[in-house]
C-alpha positions as CSV (number, residue, x, y, z in Angstrom):
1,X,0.0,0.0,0.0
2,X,2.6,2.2,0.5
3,X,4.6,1.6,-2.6
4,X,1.2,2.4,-4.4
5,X,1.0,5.9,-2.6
6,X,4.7,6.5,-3.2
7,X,4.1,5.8,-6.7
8,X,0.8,7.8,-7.1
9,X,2.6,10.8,-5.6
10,X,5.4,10.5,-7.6
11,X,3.2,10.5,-10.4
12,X,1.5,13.9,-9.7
13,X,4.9,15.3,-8.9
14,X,6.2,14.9,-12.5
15,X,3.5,15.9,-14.5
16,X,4.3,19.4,-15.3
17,X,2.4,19.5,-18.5
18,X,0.0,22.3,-18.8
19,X,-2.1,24.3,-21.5
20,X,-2.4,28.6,-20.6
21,X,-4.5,30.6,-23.3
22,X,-5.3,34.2,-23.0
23,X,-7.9,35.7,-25.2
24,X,-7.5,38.9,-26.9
25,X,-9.9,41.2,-28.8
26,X,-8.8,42.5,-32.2
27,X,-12.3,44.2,-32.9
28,X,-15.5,44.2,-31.7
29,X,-16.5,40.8,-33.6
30,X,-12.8,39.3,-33.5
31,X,-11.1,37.5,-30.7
32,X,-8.1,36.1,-30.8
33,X,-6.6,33.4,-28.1
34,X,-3.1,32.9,-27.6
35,X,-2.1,29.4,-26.6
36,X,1.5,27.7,-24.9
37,X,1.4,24.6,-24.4
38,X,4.1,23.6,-21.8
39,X,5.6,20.0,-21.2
40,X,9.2,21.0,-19.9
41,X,11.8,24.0,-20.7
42,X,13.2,22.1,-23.8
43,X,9.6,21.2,-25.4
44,X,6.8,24.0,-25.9
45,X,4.1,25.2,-28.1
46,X,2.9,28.5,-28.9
47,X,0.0,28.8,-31.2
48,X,-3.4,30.9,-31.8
49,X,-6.7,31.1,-33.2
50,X,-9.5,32.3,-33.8
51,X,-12.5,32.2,-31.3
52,X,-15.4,30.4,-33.1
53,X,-13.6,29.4,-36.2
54,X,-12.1,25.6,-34.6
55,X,-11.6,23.9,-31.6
56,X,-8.9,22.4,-32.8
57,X,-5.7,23.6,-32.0
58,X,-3.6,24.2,-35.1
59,X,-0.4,22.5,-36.6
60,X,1.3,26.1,-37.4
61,X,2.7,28.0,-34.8
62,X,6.6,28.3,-32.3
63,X,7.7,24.9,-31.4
64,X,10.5,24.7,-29.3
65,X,11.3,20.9,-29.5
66,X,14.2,19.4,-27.8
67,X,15.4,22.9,-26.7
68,X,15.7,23.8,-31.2
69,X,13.2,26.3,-31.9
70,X,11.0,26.1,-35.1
71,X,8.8,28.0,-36.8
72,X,5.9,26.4,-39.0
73,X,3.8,28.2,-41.5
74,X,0.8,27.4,-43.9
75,X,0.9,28.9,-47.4
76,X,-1.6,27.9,-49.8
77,X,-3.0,25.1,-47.5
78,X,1.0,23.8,-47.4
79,X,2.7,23.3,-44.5
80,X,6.4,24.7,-44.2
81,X,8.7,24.8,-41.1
82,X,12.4,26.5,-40.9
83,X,14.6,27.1,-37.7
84,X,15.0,30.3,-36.1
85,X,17.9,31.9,-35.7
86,X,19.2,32.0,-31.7
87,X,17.8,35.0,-30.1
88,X,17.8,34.5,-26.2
89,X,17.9,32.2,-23.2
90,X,14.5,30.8,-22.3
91,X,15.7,30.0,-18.8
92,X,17.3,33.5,-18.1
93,X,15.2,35.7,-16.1
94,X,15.3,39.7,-16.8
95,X,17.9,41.1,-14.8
96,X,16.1,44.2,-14.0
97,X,12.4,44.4,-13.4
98,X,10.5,46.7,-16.2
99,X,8.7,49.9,-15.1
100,X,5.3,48.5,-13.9
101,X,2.3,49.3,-16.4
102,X,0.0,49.8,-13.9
103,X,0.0,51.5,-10.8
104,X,-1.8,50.4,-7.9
105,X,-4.7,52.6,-6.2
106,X,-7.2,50.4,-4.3
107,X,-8.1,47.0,-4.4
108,X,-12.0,46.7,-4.5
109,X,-14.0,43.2,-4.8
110,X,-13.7,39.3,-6.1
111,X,-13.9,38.4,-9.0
112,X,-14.0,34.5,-10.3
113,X,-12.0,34.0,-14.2
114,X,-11.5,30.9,-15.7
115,X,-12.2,29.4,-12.8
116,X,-9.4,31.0,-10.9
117,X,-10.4,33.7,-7.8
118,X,-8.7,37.1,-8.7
119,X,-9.0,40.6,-7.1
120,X,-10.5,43.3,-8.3
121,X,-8.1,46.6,-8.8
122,X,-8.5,49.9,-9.6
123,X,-5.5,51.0,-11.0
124,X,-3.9,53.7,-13.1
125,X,-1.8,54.0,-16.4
126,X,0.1,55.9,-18.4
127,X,0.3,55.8,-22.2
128,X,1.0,58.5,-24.8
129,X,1.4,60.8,-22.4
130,X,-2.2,60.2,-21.0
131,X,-3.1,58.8,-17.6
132,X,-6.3,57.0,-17.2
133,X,-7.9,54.7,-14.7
134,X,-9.3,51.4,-14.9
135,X,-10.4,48.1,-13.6
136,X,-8.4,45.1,-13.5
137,X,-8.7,41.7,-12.6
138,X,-5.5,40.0,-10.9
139,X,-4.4,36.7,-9.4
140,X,-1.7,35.2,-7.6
141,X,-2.0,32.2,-8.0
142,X,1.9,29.8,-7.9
143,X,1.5,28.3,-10.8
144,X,-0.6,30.3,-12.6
145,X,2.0,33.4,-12.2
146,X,4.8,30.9,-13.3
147,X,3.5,29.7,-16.3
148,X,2.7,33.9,-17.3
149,X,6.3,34.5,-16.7
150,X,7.7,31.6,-19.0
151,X,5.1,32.6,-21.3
152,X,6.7,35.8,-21.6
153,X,10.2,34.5,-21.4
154,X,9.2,31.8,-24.3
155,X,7.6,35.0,-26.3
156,X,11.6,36.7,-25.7
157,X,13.7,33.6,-26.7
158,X,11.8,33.6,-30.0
159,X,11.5,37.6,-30.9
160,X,8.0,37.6,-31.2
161,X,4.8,35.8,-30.2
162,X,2.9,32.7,-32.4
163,X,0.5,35.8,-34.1
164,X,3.6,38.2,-34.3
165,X,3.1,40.2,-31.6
166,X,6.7,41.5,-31.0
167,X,8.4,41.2,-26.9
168,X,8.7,44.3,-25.1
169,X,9.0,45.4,-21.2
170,X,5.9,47.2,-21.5
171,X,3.9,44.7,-22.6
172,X,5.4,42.1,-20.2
173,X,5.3,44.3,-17.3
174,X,1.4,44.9,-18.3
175,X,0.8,41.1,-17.7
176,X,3.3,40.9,-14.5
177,X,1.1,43.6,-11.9
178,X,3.5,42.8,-10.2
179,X,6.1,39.7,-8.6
180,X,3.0,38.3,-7.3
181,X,0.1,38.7,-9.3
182,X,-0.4,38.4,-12.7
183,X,-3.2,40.0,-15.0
184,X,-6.1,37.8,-15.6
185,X,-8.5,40.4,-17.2
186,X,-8.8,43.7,-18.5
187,X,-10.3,45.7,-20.8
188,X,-9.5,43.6,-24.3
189,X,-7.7,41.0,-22.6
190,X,-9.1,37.5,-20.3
191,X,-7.2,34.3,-18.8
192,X,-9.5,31.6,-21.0
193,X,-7.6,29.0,-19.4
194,X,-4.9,27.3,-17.6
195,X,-4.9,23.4,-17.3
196,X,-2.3,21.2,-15.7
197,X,-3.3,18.1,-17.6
198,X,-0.9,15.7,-19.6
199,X,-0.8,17.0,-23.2
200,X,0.2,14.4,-26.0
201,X,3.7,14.2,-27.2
202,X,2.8,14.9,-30.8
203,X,2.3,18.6,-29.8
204,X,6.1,18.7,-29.6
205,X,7.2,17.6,-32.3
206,X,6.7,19.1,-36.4
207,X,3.6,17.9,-38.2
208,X,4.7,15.2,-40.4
209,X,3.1,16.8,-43.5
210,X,5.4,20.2,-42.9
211,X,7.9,20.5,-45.7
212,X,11.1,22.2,-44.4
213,X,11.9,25.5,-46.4
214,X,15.2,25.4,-48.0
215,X,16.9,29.0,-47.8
216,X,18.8,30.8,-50.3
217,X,21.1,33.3,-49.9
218,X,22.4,35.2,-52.6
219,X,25.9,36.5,-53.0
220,X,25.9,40.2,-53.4
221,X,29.6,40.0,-54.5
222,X,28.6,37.9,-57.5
223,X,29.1,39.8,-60.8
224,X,28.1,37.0,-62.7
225,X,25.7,36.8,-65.6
């Protein structure tokens, strides 16, 4: 009996897969939701689409796969992949914390999102040049808070996130309130999920049908007709 409890904890210990997916509003009819899927440090997914156009989570998107990162498009209902060049460390944390987005005035009620019990803020901003106030929704949550901060150092190591949305402090720091709390709604912006749940292993790894880009670089030096 106690082996079997051993085991059984064990078990729960190593699972770190999990699936965290933010939803954010383009327009008034268009939503998109960002996706990572997370196994380990060496194997993850980031990926979007669409609300209302699939359930399906699709085959283009950042793969980091056995700590090479990958990039896989579709063109013409093809599937292409290529590497991408080395741009960071995804296990080096900033060494200075960013300016915080939003400043903190008074917390004011509950709120439930995604299942997850956040506090209600009101809080005040700065962009432009012009201040404004608002309400927020944060949570501090362990595991919730780490998976938003490799989701942000995943978004560094590769440049850019899975719908090109390009890594900066400000928008990191917007997402980190602060060491503590991370945003889980705003005014555009809602946690749609975070899932600790074994994801398959095909996730991490290129769709078979993905053709890998050959590129070609031209020499500028060649005078040749």
């Amino acid at each position: 009996m106690k082996k079997i409890l051993l085991s059984s904890l064990f078990s729960v210990a190593l699972l770190a897969d999990y699936t965290l997916s933010y939803q954010f509003e383009e327009s008034e009819d268009i939503n998109v939701v960002d996706v990572m899927q997370y196994k380990d440090s060496k194997n993850i997914k980031l990926s979007y689409y669409y609300e209302g156009e699939s359930s399906i989570l699709p085959k283009t998107g950042l793969y980091v796969i056995d700590g090479i990162r990958y990039s896989v498009e579709e063109n013409d209902n093809n599937l292409t992949y290529h590497g991408v060049t080395q741009y960071g460390d995804i296990n080096q944390e900033q060494q200075t914390s960013p300016e915080p987005f939003f400043k903190f005035l008074k917390k004011l009620d509950k709120e439930y999102i995604a299942g997850f019990e956040g506090e209600v803020w009101l809080v005040e901003s700065k962009e432009d040049g012009v201040r404004e106030q608002e309400k927020i929704v944060v949570c501090s949550n362990k595991e919730l808070v780490q998976a938003v901060k490799t989701y942000f150092n995943t978004i560094k190591y590769f440049g850019e996130g899975s719908y090109g949305q390009e890594f900066d402090t400000e928008f990191q720091s917007m997402f980190m309130v602060t060491d503590k709390y991370v945003l889980i709604a705003a005014k555009g912006i809602e946690l749609q999920r975070f899932e600790q749940s074994q994801i398959s292993p095909n996730t991490f790894s290129l769709p078979k049908e993905a053709h890998k880009v050959i590129e070609v670089f031209e020499d500028e030096d060649d005078t040749t007709q």
